[in-house]
N, C-alpha and C positions, 0 to 999 in steps of 0.2 A: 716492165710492162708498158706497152705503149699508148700513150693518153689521146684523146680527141685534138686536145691542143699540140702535142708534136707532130702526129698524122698530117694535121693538118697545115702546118708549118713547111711539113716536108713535099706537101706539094704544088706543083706549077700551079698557075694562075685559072690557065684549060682546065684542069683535073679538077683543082674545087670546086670552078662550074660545071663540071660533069658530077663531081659528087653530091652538091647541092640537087641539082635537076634526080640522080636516082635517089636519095633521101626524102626527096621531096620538099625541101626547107627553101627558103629566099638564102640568098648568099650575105644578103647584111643580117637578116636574123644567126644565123649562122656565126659571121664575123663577130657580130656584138656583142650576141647573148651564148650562144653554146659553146665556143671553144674557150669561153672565159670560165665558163660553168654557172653564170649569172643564171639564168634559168634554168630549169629540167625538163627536159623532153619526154613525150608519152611512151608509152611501152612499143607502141606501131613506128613509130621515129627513130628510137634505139634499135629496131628491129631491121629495120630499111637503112641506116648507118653503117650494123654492120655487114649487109650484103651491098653495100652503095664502097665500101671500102674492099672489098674480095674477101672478107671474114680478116683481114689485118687487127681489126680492132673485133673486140670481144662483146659479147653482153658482161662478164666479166668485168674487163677495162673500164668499160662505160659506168658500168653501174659505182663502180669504185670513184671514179673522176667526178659522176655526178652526186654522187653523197659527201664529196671529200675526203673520201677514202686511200686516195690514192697517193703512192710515194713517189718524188719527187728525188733524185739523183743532187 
């Protein structure tokens, strides 16, 4: 399953500022806090994440990544 932190890994510099901008998040919140999973994001953020990514990532994913649910290869 594919985590916020590989998503976001895998893409160009442009793209996470585009996906920051349709998420609606600052790109160092972003960088610091959510692809580390330091924080958790509201239900409206998770929602806008996964249409900011073209549904790649899940409410699913998310919810798993942000609980620490999530397995790790």
């Amino acid at each position: 399953m594919l985590t916020l932190h590989s998503y976001w890994r895998g893409l160009s510099e442009s793209d996470r500022i585009k996906f920051c901008e349709k998420a609606e998040v600052t790109y160092g919140y972003m960088e610091t806090h959510l692809i580390h999973a330091r924080k958790k994001p509201r239900m409206e953020t998770i929602q806008k994440m996964v249409e900011a990514s073209n549904q790649k990532l899940t409410h699913k994913s998310l919810f798993d990544f942000f609980l620490g649910t999530s397995k790790t290869a």
